[in-house]
Rosetta silent file (secondary structure, phi, psi, omega in degrees, C-alpha in Angstrom):
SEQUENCE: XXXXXXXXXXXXXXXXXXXXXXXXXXXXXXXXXXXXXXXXXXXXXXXXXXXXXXXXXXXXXXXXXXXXXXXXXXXXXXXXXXXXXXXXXXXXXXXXXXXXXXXXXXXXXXXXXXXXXXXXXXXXXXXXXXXXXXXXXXXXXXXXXXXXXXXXXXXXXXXXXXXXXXXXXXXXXXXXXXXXXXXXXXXXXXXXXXXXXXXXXXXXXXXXXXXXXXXXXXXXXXXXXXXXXXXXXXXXXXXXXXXXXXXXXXXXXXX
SCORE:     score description
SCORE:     0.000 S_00000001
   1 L     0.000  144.670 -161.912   82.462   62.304   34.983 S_00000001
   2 L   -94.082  124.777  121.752   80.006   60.805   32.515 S_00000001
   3 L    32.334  107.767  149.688   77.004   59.430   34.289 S_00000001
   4 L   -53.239  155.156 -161.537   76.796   55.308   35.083 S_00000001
   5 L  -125.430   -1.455  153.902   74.250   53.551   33.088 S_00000001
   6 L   -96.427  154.248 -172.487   74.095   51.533   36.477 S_00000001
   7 L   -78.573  107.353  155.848   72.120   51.768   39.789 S_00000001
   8 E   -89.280  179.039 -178.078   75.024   51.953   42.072 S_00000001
   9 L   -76.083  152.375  164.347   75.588   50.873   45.509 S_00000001
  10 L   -84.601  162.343 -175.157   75.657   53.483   48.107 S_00000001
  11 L   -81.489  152.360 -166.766   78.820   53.718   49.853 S_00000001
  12 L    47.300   21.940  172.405   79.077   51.858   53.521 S_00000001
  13 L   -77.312   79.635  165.707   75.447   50.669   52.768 S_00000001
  14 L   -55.225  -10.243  177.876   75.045   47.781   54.594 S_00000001
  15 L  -111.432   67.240 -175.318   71.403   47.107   53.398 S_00000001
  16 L   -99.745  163.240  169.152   71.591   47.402   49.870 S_00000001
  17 L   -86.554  174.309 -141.002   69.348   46.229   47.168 S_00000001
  18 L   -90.111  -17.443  172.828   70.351   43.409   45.975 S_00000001
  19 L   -73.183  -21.405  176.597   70.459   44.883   42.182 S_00000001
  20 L   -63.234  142.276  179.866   72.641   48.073   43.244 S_00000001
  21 E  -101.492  167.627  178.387   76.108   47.022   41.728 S_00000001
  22 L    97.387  155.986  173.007   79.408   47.907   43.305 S_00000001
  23 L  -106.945 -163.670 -155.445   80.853   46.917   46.790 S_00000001
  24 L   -58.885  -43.125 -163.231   80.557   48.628   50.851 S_00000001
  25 L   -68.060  -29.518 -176.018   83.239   51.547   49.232 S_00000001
  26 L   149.412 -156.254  164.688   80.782   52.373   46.015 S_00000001
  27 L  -126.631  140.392 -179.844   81.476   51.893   42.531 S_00000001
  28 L   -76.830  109.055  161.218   84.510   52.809   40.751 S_00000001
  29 H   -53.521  -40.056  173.398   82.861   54.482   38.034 S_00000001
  30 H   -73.961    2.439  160.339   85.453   53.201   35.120 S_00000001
  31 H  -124.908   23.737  155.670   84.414   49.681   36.181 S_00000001
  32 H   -16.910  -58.021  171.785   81.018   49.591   36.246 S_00000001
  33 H   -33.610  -62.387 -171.715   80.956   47.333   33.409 S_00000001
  34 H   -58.485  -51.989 -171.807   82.415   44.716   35.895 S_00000001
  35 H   -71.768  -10.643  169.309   80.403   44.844   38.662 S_00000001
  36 H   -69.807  -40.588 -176.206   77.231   44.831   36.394 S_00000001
  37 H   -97.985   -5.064 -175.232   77.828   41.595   34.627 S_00000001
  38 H   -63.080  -61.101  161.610   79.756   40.222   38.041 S_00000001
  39 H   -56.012  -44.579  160.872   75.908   40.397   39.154 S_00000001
  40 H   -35.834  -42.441 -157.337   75.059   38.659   36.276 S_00000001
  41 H   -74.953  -34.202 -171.229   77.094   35.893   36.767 S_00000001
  42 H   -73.996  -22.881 -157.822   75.096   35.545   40.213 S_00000001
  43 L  -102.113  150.505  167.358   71.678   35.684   39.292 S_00000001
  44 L   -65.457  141.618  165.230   69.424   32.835   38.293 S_00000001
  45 H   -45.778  -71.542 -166.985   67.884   33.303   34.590 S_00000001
  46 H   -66.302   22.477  144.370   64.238   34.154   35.848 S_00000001
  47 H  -101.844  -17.173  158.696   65.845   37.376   37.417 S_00000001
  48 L   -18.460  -95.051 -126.650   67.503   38.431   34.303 S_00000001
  49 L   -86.811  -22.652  166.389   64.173   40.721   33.723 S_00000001
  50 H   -76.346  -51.057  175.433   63.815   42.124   37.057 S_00000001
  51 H   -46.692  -91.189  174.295   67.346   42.869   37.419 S_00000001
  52 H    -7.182  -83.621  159.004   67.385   44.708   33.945 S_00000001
  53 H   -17.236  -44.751 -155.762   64.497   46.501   34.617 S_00000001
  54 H   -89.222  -35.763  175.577   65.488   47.648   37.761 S_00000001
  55 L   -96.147   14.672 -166.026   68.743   49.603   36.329 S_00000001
  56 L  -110.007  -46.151 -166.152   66.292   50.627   33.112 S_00000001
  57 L  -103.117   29.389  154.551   64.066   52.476   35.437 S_00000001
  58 L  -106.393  -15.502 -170.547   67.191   54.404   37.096 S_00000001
  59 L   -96.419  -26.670  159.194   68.772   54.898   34.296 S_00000001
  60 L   -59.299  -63.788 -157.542   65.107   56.609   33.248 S_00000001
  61 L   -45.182  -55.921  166.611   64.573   58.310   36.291 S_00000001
  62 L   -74.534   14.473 -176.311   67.942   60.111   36.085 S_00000001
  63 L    24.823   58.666  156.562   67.386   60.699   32.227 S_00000001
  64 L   -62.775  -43.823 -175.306   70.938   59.249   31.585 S_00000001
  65 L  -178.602  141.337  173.212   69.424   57.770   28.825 S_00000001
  66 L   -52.758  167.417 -156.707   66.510   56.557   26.643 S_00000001
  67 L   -91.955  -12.164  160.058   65.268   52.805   26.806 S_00000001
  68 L   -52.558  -48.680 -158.107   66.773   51.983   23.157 S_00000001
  69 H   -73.331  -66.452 -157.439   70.447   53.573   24.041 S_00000001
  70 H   -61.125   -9.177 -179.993   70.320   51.563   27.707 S_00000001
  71 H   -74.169  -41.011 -167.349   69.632   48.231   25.437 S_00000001
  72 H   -47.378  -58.374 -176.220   71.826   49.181   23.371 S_00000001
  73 H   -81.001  -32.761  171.805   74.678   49.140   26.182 S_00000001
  74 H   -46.399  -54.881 -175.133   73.445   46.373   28.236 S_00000001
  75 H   -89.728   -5.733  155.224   73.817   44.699   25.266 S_00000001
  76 H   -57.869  -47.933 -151.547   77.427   45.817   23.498 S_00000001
  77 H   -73.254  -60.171  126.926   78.647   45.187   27.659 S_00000001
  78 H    18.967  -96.423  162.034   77.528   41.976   27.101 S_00000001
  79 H   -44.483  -52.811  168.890   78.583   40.888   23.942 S_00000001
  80 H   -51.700  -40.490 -172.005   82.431   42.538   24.436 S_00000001
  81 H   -63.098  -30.001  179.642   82.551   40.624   27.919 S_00000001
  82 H   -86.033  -35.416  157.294   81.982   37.343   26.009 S_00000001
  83 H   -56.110  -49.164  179.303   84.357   38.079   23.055 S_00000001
  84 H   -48.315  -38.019 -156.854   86.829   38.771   25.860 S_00000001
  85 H  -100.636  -33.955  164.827   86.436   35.517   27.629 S_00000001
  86 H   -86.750   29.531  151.754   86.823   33.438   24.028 S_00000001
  87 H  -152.160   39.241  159.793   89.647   34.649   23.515 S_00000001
  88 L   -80.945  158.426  173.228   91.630   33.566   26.597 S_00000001
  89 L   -51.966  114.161  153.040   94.030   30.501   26.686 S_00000001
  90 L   -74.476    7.879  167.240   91.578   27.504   26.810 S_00000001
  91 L  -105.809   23.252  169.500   94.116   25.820   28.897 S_00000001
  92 L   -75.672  129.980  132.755   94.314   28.666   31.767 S_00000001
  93 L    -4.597  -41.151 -174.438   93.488   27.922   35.335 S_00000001
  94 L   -96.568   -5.001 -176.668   90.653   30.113   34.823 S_00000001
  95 H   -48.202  -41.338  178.728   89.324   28.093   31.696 S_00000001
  96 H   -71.068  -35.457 -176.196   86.081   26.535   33.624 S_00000001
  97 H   -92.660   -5.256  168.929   85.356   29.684   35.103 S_00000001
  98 H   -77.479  -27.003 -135.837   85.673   31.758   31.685 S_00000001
  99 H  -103.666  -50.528 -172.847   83.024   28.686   30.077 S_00000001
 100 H   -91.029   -8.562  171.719   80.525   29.141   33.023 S_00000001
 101 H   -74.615  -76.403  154.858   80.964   33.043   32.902 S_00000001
 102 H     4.614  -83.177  169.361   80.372   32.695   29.000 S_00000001
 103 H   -36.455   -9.454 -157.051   77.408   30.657   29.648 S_00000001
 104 H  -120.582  -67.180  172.694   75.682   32.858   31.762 S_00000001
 105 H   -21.848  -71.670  176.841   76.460   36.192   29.482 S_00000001
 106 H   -18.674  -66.395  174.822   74.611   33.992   27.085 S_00000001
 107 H   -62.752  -47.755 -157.415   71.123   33.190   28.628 S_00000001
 108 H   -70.693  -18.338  153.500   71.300   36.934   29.577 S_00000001
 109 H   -56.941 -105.564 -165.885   71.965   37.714   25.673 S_00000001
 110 H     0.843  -55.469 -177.728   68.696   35.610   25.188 S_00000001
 111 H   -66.454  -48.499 -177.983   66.631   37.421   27.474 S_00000001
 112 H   -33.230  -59.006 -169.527   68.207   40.996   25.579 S_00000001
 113 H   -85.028   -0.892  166.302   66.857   39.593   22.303 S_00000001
 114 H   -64.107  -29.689 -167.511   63.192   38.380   23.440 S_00000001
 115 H   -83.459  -37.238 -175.616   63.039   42.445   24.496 S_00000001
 116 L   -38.972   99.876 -167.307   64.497   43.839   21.742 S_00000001
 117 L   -92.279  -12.668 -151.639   61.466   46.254   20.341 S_00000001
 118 L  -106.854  -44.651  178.015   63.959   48.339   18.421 S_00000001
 119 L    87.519   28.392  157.926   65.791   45.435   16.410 S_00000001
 120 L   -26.940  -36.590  165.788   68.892   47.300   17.876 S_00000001
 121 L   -31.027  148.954  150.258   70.926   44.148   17.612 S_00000001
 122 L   -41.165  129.540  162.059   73.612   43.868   14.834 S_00000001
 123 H   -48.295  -12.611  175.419   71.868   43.425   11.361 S_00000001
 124 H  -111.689   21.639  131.179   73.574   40.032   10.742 S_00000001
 125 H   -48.867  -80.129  162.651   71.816   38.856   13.922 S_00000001
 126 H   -50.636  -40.625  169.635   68.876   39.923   13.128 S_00000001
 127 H   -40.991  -62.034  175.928   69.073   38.561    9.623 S_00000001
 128 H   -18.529  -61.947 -179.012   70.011   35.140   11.243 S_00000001
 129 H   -45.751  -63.155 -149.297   66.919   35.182   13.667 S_00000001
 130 H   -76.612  -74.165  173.171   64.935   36.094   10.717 S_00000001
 131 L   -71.835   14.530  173.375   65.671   33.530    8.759 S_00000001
 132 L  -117.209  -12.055  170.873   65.654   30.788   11.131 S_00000001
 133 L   -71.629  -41.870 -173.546   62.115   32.001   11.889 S_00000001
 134 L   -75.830  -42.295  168.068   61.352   31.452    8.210 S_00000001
 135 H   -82.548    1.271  173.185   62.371   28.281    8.374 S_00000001
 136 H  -100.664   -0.566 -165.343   60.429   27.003   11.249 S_00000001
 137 H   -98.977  -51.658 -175.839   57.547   28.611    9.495 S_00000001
 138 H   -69.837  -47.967  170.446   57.874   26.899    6.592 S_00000001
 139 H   -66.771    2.997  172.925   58.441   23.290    8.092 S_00000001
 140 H   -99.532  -37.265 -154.114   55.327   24.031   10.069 S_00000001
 141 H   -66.335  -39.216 -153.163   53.205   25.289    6.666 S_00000001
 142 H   -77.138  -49.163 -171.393   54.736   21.742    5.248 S_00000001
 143 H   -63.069  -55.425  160.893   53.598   19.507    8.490 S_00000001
 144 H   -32.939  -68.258 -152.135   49.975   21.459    7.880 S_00000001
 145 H   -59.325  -15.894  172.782   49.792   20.603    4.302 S_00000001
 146 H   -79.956  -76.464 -175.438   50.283   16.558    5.191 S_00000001
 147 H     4.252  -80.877 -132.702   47.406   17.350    7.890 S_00000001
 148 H   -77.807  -22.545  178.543   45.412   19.005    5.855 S_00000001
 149 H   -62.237  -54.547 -162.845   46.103   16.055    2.328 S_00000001
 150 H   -82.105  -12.487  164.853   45.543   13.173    4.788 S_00000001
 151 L   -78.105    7.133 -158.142   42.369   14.963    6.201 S_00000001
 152 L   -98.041  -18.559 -159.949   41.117   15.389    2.416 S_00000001
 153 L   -87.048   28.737 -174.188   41.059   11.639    1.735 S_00000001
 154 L  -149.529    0.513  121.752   37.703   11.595    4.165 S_00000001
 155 L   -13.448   98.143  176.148   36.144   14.121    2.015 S_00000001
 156 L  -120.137  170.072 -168.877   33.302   13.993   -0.176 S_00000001
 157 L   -95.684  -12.511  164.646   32.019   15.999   -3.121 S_00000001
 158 L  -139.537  105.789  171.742   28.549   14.815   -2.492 S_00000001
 159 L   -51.011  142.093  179.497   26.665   13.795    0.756 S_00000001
 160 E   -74.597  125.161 -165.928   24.512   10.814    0.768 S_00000001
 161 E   -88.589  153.856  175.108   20.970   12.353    0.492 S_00000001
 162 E   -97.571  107.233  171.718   18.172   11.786    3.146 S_00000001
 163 L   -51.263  133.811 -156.173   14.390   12.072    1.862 S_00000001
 164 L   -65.706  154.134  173.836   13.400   14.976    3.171 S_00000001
 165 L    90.466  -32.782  179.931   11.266   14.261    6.403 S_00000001
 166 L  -148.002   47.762  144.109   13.372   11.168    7.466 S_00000001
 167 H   -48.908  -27.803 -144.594   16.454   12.246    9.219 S_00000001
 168 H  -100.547  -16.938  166.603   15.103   11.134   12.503 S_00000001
 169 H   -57.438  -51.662 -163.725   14.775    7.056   10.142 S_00000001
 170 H   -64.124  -55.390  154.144   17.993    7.246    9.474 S_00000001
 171 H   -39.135  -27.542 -165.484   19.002    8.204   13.361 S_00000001
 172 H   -80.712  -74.925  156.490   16.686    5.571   14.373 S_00000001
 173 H   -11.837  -94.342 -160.759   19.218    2.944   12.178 S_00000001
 174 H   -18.498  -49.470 -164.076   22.489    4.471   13.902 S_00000001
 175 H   -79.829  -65.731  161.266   20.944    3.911   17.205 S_00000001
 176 H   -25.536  -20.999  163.767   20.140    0.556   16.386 S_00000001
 177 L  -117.681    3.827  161.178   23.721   -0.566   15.394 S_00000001
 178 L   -78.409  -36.162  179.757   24.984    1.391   18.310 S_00000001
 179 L   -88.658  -18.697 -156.239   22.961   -1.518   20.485 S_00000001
 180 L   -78.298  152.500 -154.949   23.525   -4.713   18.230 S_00000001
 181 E  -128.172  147.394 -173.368   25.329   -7.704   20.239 S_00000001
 182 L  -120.994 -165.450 -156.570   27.521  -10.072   18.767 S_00000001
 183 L   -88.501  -19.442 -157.595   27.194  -13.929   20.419 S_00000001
 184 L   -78.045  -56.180 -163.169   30.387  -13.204   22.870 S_00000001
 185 L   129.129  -14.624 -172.628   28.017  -10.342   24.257 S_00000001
 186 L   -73.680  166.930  130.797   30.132   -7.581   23.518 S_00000001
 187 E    47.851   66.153  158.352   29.453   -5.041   21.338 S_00000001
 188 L   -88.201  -23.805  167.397   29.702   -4.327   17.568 S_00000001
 189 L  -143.923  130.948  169.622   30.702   -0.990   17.692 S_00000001
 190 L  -105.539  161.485  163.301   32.295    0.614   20.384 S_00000001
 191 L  -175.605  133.179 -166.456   33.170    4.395   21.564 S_00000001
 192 L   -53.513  -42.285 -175.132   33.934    6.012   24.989 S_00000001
 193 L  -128.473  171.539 -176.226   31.753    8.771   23.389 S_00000001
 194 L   -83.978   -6.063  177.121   28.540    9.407   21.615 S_00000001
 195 H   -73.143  -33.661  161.720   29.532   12.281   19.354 S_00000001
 196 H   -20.087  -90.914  177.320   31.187    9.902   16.823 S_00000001
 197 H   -17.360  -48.229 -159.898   27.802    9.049   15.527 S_00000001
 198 H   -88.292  -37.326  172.136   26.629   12.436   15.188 S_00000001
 199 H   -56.390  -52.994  163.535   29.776   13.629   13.348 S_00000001
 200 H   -12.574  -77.036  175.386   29.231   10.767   11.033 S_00000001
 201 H   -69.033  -28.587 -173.968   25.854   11.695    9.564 S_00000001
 202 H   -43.417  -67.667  166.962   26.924   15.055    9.957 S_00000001
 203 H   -25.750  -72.026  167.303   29.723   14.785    7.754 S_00000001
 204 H   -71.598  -25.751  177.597   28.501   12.090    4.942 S_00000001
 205 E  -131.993  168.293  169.426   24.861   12.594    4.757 S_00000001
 206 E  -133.809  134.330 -153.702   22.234   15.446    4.012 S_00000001
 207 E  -104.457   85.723 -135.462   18.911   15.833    4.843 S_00000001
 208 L    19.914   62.657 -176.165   17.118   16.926    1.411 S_00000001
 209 L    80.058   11.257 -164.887   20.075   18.639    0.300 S_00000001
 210 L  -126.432  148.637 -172.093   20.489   20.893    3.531 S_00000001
 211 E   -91.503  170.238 -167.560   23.394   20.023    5.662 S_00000001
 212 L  -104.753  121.031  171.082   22.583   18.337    9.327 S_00000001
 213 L   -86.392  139.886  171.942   23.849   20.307   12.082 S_00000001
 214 L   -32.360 -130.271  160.199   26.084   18.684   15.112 S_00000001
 215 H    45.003  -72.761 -169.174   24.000   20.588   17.681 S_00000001
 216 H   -62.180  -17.340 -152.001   20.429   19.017   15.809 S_00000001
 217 H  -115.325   18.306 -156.493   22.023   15.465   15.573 S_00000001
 218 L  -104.134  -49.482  176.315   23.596   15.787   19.065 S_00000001
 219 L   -36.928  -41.297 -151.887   20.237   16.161   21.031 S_00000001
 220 L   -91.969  -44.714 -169.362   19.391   12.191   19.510 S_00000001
 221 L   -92.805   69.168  175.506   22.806   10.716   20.761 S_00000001
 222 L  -127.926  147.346  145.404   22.104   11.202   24.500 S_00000001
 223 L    20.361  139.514  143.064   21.985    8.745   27.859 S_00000001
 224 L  -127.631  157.652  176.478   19.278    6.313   28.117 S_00000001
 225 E  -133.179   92.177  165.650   17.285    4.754   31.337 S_00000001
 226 L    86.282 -144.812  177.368   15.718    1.901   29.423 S_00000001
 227 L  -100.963   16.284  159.302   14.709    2.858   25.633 S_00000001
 228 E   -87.653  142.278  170.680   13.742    6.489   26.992 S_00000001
 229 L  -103.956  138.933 -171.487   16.524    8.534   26.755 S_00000001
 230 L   -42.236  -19.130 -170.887   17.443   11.299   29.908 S_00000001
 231 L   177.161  141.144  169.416   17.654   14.553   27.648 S_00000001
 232 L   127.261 -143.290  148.423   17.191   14.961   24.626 S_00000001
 233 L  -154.085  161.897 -147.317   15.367   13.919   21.868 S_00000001
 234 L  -106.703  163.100 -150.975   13.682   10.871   20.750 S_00000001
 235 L  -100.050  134.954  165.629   13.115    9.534   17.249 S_00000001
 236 L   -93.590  166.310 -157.837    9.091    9.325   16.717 S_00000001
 237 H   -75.141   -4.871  167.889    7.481    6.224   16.418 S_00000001
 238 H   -99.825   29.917  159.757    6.270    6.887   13.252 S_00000001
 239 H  -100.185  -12.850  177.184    9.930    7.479   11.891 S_00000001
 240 L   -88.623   67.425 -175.423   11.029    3.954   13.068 S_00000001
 241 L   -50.436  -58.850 -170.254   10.290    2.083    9.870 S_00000001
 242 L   -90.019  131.708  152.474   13.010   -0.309    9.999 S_00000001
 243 L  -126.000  109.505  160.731   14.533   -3.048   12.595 S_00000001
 244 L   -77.378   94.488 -174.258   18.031   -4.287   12.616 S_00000001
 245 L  -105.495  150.961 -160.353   18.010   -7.926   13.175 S_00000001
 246 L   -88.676  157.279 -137.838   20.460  -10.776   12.853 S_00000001
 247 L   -88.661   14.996 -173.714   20.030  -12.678    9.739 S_00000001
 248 L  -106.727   12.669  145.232   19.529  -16.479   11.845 S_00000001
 249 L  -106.688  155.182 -176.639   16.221  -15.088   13.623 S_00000001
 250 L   -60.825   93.507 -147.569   12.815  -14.173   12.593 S_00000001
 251 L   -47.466  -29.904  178.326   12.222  -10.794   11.364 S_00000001
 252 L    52.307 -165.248  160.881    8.959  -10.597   13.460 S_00000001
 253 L   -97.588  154.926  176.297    7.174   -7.125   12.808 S_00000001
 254 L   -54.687  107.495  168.303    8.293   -3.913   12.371 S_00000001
 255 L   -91.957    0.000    0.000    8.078   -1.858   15.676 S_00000001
């Protein structure tokens, strides 16, 4: 008698595991089939891979068969059991219970073809897969390519240059319309965070032709207690040329 490609139960085994197939007498070797997807029908989807496994490494142990050939059959046993069930009377008595058998076969087909390493599957499957793959690929490359158009329109071909020597003037400005108050009290420009700023000059300006690193402009954009700021570093005073003042008060001197 040729060899089950299932773990059966032993007979009058009241303790069985719960993956051995078959009832108290054994298994009828020429139905095998049944009681193998009969467990199916039982199991919850996230045991689909233990269960599988678990008759994979019996059907190794007893070198019945290699792990291509048991996919192979898991998955024909499968696939016949569901052709079988669509092509019953949908008006039987049994019609709800072929639809939720069906249903089940399915997800466990699912799980078959995330494993498949071999591409054992029919070839018009696989095409299928293959080409539905292609086409989520492509509608992603197309969803990039708006990305990447409407990121382009913030682009420039030339950075606003910086005299060499008076990046930390320019910083000094930022930080000065980062503080400016409008009559309500609020504000003029808000942001939950301080990197905005630094990404700004980063981006748009250059500091005699060299580009200004995040990191260098990040140190400037930190905390303050008062005008010192808590870490970091501070613009010297002989880099603060300029004060930005509103144009209905007196310009005073330059600190």
């Amino acid at each position: 008698m040729k060899a089950s490609f299932f773990k059966p139960r032993k007979s009058f085994s009241f303790s069985p595991h719960p993956f051995d197939i078959g009832n108290i007498i054994g298994l009828w070797h020429s139905h095998d089939d049944n009681h193998f997807l009969l467990k199916i029908y039982s199991l919850d989807e996230d045991r689909f891979a233990d269960f599988y496994s678990y008759h994979l490494q019996y059907v190794l142990e007893k070198k019945i068969a290699k792990k291509e050939d048991f996919f192979k059959h898991v998955w024909q046993t499968v696939e016949n059991r569901v052709r079988h069930f669509e092509m019953q009377d949908p008006f039987s008595r049994q019609h709800a219970l072929h639809k939720s058998n069906i249903q089940k076969l399915q997800a466990f087909h699912r799980y078959l073809d995330s494993i498949d390493e071999w591409n054992a599957r029919p070839s018009h499957l696989l095409i299928a897969e293959k080409d539905s793959v292609i086409r989520r690929q492509l509608s992603e490359i197309e969803s990039l390519k708006l990305k990447l158009s409407e990121l382009t329109v913030f682009e420039v071909t030339q950075k606003v240059w910086v005299d060499e020597g008076y990046l930390p003037t320019l910083i000094d400005l930022v930080l000065q319309l980062k503080e400016l108050e409008l009559d309500s009290g609020r504000k003029l420009l808000k942001s939950d965070h301080k990197i905005p700023y630094a990404k700004m000059i980063s981006r748009y300006f250059s500091h005699a032709g060299k580009n200004i690193s995040i990191e260098t402009l990040r140190n400037y954009f930190v905390n303050k207690k008062g005008d010192v700021p808590v870490k970091g570093t501070t613009v010297p005073a002989d880099r603060r040329l300029f004060r930005i003042v509103r144009a209905d008060q007196d310009f005073g001197s330059v600190v």
